[in-house]
N, C-alpha and C positions, 0 to 999 in steps of 0.2 A: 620733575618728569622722568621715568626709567627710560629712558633712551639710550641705547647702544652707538659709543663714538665709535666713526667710520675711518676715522683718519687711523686710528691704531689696531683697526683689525687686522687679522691677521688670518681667517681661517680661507682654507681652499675652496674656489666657487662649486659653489651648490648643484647639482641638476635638479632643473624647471619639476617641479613634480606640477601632475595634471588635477586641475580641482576637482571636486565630486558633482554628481549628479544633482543633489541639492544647489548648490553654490552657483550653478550654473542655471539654474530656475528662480533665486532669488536676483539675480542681474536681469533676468526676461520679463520678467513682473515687473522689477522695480519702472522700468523703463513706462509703463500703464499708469503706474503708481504717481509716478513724481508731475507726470503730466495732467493726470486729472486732476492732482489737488494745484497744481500752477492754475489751470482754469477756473479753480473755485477762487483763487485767492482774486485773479483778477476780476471776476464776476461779482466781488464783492461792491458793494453801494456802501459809499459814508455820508451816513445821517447827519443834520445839521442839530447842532444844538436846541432845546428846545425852551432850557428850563430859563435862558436871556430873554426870552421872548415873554415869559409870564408877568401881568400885570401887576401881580403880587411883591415880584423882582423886582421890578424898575421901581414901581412906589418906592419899597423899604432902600434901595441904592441911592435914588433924588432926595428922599429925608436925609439918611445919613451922611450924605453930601450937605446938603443946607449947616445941617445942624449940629456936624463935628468940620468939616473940612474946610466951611466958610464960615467957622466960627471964630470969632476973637478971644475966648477964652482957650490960650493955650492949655489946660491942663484937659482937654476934650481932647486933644490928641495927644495921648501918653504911647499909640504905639510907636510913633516918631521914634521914641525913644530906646526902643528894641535894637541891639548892633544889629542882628540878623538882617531885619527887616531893611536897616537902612544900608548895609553891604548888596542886600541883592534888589538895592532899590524898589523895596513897594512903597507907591504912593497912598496917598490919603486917600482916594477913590478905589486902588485897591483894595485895598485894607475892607474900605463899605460891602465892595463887591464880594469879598472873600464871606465875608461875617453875613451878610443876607443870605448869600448860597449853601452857607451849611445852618444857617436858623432856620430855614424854608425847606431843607431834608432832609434834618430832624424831624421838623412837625412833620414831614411826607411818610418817612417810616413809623413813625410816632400810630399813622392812620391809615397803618399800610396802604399808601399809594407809591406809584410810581416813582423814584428816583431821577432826575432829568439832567442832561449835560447845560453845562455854564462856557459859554465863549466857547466851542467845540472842546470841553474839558469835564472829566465827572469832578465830584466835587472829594477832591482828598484831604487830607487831613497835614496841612501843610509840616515841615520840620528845620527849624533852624533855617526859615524862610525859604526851604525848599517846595516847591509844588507839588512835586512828584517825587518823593524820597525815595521809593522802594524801587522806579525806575531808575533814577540816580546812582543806589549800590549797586543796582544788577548791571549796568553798562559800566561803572567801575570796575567791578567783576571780572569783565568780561573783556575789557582792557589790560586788564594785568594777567589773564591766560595768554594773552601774546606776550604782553611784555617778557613771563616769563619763559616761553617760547624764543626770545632775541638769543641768549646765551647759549641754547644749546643747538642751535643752529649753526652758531660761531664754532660751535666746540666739535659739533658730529659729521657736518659737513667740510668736507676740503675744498680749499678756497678754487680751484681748478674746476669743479662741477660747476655746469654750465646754468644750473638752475640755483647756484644757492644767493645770488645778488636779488632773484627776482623772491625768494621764498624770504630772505630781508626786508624786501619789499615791501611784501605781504604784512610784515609784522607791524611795519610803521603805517603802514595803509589801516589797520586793526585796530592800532593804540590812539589812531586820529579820529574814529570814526565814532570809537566807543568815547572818546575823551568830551567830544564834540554832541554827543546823545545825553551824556550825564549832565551838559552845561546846559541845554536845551532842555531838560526836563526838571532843572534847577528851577528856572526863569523861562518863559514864553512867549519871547518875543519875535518879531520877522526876522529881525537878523541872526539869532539863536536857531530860529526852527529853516533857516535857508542854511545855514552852516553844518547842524544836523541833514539834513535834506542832502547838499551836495556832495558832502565826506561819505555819508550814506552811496550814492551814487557812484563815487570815485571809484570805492571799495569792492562794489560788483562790479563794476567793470574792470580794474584793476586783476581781479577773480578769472574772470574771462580773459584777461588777457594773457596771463602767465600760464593757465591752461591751456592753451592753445601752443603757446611754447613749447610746452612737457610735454601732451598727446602727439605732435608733431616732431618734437626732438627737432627744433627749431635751433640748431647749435651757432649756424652762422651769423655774428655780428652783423653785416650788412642785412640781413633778412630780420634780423629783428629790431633792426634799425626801420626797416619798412613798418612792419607790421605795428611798432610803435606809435610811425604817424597815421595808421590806418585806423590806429583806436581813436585816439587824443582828439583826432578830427570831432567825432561823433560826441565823444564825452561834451568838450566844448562847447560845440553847436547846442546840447542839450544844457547846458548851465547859462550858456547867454539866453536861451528861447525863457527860461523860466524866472531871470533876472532883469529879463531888459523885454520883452513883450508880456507874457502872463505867468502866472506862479500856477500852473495845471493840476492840481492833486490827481486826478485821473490819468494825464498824461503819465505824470513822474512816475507813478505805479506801475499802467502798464509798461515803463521802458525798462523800467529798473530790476520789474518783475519779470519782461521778456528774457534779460539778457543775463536775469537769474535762472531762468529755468533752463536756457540753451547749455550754461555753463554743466548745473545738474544733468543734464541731459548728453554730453560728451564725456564725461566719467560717465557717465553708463554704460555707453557705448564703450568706451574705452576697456570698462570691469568686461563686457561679453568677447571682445576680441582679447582680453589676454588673462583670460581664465584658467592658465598653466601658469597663472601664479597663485601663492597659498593666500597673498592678502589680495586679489584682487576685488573681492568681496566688498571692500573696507566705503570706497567712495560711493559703491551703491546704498549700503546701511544707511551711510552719513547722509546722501541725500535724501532718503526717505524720512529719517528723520528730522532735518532739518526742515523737509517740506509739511511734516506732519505741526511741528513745533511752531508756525507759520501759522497754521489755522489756528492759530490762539487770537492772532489778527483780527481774523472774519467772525470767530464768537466772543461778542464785546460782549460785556455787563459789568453793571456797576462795581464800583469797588469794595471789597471785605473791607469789613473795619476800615471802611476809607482809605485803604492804604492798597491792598493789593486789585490790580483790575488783569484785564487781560494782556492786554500790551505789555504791563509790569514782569508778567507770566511768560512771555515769548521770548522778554529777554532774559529770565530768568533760565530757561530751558534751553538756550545758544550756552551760556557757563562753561558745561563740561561738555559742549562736539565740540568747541576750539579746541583741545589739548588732542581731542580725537582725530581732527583733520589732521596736525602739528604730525602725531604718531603715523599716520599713513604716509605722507612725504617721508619721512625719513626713513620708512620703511622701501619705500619705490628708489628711493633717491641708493640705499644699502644694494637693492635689487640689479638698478640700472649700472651700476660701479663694475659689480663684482660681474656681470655677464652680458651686459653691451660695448662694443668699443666705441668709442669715438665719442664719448659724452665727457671726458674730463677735455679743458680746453689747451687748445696749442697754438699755434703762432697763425696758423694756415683756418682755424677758425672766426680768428680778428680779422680776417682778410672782408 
């Protein structure tokens, strides 16, 4: 990443130049922008699968059950024998389900009909007993744009800035989240897609909360010792409701997705009050962008070549704004250095 270290700069502070007339109508818009696709996204409905439902399915899944899974001839079950399969544990009624769900559409494209979801899943073209391969690389991906983000964080930021423990933060928050989507779209299980699901959650909230920091110049240790348990509470509350009373897929979305678009929504804000900076521009883009790259979400459709679907795409399209967001903090972070006082920490800040 070209990022300029801050600790051995050396040039004399800048004057604030004032942004342009354009710059300041891309932050007014955006603010129209980010919110009406947050309502699309939440307005979205998810369909239940259709294609477990067909009588077609079940028959050819209960044959291939009878006739390889409760068979006594082991050489009927030779996928046993695949490491893959038996590392990421697919069972023998797997394996039926798998194998009827892409024989049934084939013949469906074969006669062009309809393609149909299997256990709320399209039917992909598994890899190295992956489910979901091309969702797997892209949230690897996308965990190694933070990881590689760790270093130079360490390196640009002085350890004294009030915000670099929480922009650390960030990174490990990123490397769990994505680490935690690639194992869940490995394998599809409750425990897997609850571990996806909560790290997921963490991580905008986590978003929201060190923003709130930054925007506010929240310097004092006691104060964000508050605001710490002001969040954690919430988080909390929301991982036991869906752990230990119901697993809400409407719920979880609209929380996750409110307390995304609030965050989006405060860099906006943020970009139109301090538009006498040259990048104040940057978090407006990013959120349009990232809210645009969202609606990959809301327009499902089957997978290419079984491999790529929409979801595959959304994460595909987050890749490169991580290194973008990464670039804008240490641009604010060079900003806040060189021409606000009181953001490197002192003794009277711990207090």
């Amino acid at each position: 990443m070209p990022f300029t270290s801050l600790k051995t700069k050396t040039d004399t502070l800048r004057t604030p130049q004032p942004a342009g007339p354009a710059a300041r109508r891309v932050s007014q818009r955006a603010f129209g922008w980010v919110l009406a696709l947050t309502l699309v996204l939440c307005a979205s409905v998810a369909w239940a699968s259709s294609g477990d439902r067909q009588p077609q399915y079940n028959d050819c899944v209960h044959q291939c059950d009878q006739d390889i899974c409760h068979s006594s001839d082991l050489s009927s079950q030779q996928h046993h024998q695949e490491a893959s399969l038996r590392l990421l544990h697919w069972t023998c009624l797997d394996n039926c389900r798998y194998n009827c769900m892409h024989a049934i559409t084939k013949d469906a494209i074969l006669r062009n009909e309809p393609v149909h979801q299997y256990h709320g899943k399209w039917p992909f073209h598994r890899f190295l007993g992956m489910q979901e391969p091309a969702s797997v690389l892209f949230s690897l991906l996308n965990g190694y744009m933070h990881v590689r983000a760790w270093s130079t964080i360490k390196r640009a930021i002085p350890e004294g800035y009030y915000m670099r423990p929480f922009f650390q933060g960030y990174v490990v928050m990123g490397v769990n989240t994505w680490l935690w989507s690639a194992v869940y779209h490995s394998r599809d299980w409750p425990s897997t897609e609850k571990l996806d699901y909560f790290s997921a959650g963490t991580a905008i909230m986590f978003g929201f909360y060190y923003s709130v920091i930054r925007i506010t110049r929240m310097v004092q240790t006691r104060w964000q010792v508050v605001w710490t348990v002001v969040c954690v509470i919430p988080l909390l509350l929301h991982i036991g409701f869906l752990t230990f009373v119901r697993f809400d897929y409407g719920y979880n979305m609209l929380a996750t997705g409110g307390v995304g678009a609030v965050h989006n929504l405060m860099w906006i804000g943020w970009s139109i009050a301090n538009r006498d900076r040259p990048y104040a521009w940057e978090p407006t883009v990013w959120g349009i962008l990232i809210s645009f790259a969202m609606c990959l979400e809301v327009l499902d459709f089957a997978p290419l070549w079984g491999i790529l679907d929409a979801h595959s795409l959304w994460h595909a399209a987050t890749i490169l704004l991580i290194p973008v967001w990464y670039r804008f903090l240490l641009k604010d972070t060079e900003w806040e250095i060189q021409n606000m006082k009181g953001v490197l920490r002192t003794a009277s800040h711990r207090d």
